[in-house]
C-alpha positions as CSV (number, residue, x, y, z in Angstrom):
1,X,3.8,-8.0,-27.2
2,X,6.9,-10.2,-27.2
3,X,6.8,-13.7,-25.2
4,X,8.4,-12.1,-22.3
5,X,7.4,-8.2,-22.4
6,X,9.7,-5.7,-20.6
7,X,8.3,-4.7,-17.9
8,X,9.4,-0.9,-16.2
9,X,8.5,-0.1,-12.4
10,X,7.8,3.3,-11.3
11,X,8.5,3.9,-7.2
12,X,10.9,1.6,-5.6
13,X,10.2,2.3,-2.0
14,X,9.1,0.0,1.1
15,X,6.8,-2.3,-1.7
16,X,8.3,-1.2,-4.6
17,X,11.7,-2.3,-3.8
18,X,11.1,-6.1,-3.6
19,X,8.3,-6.2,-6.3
20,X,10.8,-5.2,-8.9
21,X,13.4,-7.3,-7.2
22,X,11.2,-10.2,-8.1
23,X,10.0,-9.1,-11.0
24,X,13.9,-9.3,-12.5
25,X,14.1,-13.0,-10.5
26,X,11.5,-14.1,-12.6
27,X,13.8,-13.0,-15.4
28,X,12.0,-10.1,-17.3
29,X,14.0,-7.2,-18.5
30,X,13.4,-3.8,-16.3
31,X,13.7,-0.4,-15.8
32,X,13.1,1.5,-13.0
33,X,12.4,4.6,-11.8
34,X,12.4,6.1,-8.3
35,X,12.6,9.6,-6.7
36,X,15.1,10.8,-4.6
37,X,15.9,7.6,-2.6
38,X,19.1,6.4,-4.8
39,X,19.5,3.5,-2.9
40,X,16.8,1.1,-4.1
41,X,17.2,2.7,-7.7
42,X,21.2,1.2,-7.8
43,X,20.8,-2.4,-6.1
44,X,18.0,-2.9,-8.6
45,X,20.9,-1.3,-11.2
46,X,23.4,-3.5,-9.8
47,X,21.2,-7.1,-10.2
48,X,20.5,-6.0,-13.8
49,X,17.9,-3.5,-14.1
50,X,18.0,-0.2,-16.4
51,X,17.2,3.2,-14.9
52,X,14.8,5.0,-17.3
53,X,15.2,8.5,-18.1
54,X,11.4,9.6,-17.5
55,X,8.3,8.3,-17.6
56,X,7.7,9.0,-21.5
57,X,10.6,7.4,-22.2
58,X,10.2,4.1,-19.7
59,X,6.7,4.2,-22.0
60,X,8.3,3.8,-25.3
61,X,10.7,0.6,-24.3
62,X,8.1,-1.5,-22.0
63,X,5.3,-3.1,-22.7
64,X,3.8,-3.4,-19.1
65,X,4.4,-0.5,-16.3
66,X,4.0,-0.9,-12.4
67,X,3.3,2.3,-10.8
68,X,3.5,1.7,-6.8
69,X,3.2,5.3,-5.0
70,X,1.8,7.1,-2.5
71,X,-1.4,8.7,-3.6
72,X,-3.3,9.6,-6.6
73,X,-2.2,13.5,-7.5
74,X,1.5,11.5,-7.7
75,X,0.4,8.4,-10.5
76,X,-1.9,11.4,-12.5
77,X,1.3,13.5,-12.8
78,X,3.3,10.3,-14.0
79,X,0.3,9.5,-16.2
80,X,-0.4,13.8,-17.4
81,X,2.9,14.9,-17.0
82,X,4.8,16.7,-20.0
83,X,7.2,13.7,-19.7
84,X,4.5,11.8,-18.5
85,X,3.0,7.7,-20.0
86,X,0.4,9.8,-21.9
87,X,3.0,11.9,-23.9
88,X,4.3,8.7,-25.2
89,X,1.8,7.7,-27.5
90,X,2.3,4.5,-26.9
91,X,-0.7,1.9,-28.1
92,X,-1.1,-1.5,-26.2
93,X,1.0,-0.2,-23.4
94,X,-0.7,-1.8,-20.3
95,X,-0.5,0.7,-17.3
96,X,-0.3,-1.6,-13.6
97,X,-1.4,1.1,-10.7
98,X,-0.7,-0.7,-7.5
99,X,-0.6,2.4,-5.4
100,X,-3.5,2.6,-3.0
101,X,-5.6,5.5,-4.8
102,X,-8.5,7.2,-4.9
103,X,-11.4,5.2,-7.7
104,X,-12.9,8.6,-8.8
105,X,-9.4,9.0,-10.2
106,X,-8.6,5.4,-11.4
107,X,-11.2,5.8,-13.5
108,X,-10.4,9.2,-15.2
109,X,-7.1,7.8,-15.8
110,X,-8.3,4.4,-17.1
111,X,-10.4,6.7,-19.7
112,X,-7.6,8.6,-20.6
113,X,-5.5,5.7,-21.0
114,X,-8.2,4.0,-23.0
115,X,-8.5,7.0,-25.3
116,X,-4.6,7.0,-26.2
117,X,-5.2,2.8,-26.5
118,X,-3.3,2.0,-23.5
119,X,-5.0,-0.2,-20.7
120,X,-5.3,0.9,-16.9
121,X,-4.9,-2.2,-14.1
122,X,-5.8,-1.2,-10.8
123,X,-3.6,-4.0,-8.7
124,X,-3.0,-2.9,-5.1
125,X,-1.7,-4.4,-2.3
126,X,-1.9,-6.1,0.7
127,X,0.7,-7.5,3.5
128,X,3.8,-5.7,4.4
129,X,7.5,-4.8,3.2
130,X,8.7,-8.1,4.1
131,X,6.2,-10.3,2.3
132,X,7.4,-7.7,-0.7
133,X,10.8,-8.5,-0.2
134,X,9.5,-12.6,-0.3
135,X,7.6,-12.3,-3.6
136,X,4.3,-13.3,-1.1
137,X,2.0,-9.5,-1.3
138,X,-2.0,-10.0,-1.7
139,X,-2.9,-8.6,-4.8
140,X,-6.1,-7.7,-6.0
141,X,-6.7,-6.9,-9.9
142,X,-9.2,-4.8,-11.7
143,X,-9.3,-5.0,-16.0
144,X,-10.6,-7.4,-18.4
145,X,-10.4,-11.2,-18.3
146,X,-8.1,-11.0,-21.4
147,X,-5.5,-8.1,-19.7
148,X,-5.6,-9.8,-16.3
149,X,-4.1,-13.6,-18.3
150,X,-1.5,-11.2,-19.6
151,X,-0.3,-9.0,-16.4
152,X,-0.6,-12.0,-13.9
153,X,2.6,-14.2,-15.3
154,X,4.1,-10.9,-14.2
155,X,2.1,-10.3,-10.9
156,X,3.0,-13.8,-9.9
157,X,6.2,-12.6,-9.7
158,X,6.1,-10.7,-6.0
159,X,1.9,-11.8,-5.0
160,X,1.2,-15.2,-4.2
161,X,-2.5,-14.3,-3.3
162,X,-4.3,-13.1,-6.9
163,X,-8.2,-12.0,-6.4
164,X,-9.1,-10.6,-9.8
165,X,-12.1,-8.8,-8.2
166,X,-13.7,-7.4,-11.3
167,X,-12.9,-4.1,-14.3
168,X,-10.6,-1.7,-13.8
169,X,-11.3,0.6,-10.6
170,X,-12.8,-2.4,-8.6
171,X,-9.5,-3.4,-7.0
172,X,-9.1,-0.2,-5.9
173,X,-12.4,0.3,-4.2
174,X,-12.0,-3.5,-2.5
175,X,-8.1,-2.1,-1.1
176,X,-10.1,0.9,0.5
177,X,-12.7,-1.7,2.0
178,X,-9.7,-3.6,3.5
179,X,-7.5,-0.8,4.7
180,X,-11.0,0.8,6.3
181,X,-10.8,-2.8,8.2
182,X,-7.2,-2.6,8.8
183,X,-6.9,0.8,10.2
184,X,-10.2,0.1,11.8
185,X,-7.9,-2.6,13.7
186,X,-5.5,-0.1,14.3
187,X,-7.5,2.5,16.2
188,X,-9.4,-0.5,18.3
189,X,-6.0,-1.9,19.5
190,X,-4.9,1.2,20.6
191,X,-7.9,2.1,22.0
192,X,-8.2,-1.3,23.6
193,X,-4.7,-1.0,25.0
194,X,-5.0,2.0,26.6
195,X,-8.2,1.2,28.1
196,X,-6.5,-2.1,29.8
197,X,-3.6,-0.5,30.9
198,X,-6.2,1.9,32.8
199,X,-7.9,-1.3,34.2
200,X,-4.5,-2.7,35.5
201,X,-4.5,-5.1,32.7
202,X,-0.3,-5.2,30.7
203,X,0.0,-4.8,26.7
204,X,1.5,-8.5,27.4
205,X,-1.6,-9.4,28.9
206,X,-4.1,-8.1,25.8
207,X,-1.3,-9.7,23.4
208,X,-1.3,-13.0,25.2
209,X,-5.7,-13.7,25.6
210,X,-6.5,-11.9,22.0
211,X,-3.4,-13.9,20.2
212,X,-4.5,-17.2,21.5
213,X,-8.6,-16.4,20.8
214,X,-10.4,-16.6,17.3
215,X,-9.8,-12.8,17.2
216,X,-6.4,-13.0,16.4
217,X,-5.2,-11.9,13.1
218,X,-1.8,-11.0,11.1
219,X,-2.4,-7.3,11.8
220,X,-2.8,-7.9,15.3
221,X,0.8,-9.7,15.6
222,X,2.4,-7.0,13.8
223,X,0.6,-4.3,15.3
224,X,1.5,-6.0,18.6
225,X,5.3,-6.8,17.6
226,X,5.6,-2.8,18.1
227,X,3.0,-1.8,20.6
228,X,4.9,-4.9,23.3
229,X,8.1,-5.8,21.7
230,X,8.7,-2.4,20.6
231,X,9.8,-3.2,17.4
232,X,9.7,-0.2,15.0
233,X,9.8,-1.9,11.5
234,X,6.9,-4.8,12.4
235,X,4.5,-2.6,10.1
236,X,5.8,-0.1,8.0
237,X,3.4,2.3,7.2
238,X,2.9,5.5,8.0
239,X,0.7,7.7,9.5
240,X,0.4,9.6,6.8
241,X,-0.5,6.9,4.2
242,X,-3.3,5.9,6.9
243,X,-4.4,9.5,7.0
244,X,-4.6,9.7,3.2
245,X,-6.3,5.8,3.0
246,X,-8.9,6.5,5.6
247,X,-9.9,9.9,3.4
248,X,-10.1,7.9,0.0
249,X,-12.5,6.0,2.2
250,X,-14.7,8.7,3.3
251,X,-14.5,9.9,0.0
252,X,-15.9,6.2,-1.8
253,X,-18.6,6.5,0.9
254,X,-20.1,9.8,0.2
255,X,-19.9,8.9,-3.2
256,X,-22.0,6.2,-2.7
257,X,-24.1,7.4,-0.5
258,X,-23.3,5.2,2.6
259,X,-23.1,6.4,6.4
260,X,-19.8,5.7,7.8
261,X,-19.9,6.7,10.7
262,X,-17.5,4.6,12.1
263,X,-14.7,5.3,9.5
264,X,-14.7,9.1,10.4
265,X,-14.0,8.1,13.7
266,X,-11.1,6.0,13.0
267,X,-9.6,8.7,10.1
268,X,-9.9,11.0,13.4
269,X,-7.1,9.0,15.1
270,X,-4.7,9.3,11.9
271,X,-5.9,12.9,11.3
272,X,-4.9,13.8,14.9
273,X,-1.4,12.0,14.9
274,X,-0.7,13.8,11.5
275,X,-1.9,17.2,12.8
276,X,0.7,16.9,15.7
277,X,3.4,16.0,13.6
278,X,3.6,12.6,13.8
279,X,2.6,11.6,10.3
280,X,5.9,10.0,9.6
281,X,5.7,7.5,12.5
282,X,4.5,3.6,12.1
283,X,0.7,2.5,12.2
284,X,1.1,1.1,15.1
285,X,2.7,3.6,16.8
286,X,-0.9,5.1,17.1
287,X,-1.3,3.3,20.0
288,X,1.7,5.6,21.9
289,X,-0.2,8.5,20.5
290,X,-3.7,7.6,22.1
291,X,-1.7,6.2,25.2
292,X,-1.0,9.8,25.3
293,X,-4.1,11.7,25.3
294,X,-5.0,9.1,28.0
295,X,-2.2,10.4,30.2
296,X,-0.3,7.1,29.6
297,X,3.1,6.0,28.6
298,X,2.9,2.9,27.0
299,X,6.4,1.6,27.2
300,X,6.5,2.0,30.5
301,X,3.1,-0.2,30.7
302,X,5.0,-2.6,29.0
303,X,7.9,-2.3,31.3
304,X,5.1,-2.8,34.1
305,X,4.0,-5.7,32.8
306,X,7.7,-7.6,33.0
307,X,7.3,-7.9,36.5
């Protein structure tokens, strides 16, 4: 690998998009590849990337792939596909997965990879869009000591938090332990709001006392920046992703053989928004959805709580 590998990045949407951004600031050579989403694919043409023709092909010039997508079945048909990382042949090619996945499949995968001599990195993420476009994500890195000093020049580029947590597969089991905490938050706050504005008690109010207490965190602001300001963008991540996160997580459970009783309740509230519809909607737009089936409109509760 030369002093400065080329480095191709495969999904450019809400994360994806400042990753590579950063990734070509901290002045490797990339190519890209997105779906069907122009719009990410030619600003990242425009400041200097190249768009690769397929994933075989992306394999043969780069010497270290991102793969940032929605779920598993979509990084195993990049990996399997005809025109896929396997068919490339490609020997030393280290492989970057920092889609939220499912660990029964990481590790297939990373054994696949292995057996072709290509390296798997699990490397999700945490934080948001923005902290994307800032180069400031969480990042959390399964492989070898000896991998993880050669991706994490490169990772450095869009995380400023690095946890190498152990091999390959162990980031992605910690990124289901965090979002089974996250969207944990996200059906509590909802839950919570709706229960206050019952008790005559405004979304300003709950905002205000929990904000200012030791229970604060940076999912509650955000989470809060759309359930009171009504800001639509604060978190963006849907429904849908939650639904499919909070599955991986009953999934790692029962494979471990762990009661989780409490994480079937919370994949309830994203399986129920999702099975209205709603899937593409915000995290924590959940909150309007359980305001619902509590016979409450929560922007009105907010418009309440002005007076």
């Amino acid at each position: 690998m030369a002093d400065k590998p080329i480095i191709g990045f495969i999904g450019v949407g809400y994360m994806g998009h400042g990753m590579a951004k950063n990734i070509l600031k901290g002045g490797y050579t990339l190519q890209v590849r997105g779906n069907r989403n122009r719009e990410p694919i030619d600003d990242l043409v425009g400041q200097g990337a190249t768009e690769a023709s397929s994933p075989k092909a992306m394999a043969e010039a780069c010497d270290i792939i991102h793969i940032c997508l929605s779920n598993s079945p979509q990084v195993e048909d990049i990996v399997r596909g005809e025109d896929g990382i396997l068919a490339s042949g490609k020997s030393g090619l280290i492989v970057v997965d920092c889609t939220t996945a499912d660990p029964s499949s990481t590790d297939t995968l990373a054994q696949e990879l292995g057996d072709a001599g290509m390296v798997l990195v699990d490397a999700p993420l945490g934080r948001t869009p923005k902290e994307a476009e800032e180069g400031t994500l969480d990042a959390m890195v399964g492989c070898d000591a000896d991998t993880f000093e050669t991706v994490r020049p490169v990772i450095e580029c869009w995380a400023s938090t690095i946890n190498h947590v152990g091999e390959t597969g162990a980031a992605h089991r910690m990124k289901l332990v965090m979002n089974f905490i996250s969207m944990g938050y996200g059906a509590l706050f909802a839950e919570a709001l709706s229960l206050g504005a019952k008790n005559g008690i405004s979304p300003q109010t709950i905002r205000k006392v929990i904000g200012a207490s030791r229970m604060s965190n940076g999912f509650f602001e955000t989470f809060m920046s759309y359930a009171v300001d009504r800001d639509r963008d604060a978190h963006k991540f849907t429904l849908t992703n939650a639904l499919k996160d909070t599955t991986y997580v009953a999934s790692m459970a029962q494979s471990a053989g762990v009661m989780n009783p409490v994480g079937a309740a919370v994949r309830n509230y994203y399986a129920h928004a999702v099975s209205i519809g709603a899937g593409g909607d915000y995290v924590p737009m959940v909150a309007d959805h359980v305001a619902r089936l509590n016979g409450i409109d929560l922007a009105d509760e907010v418009e309440k709580g002005k007076n």
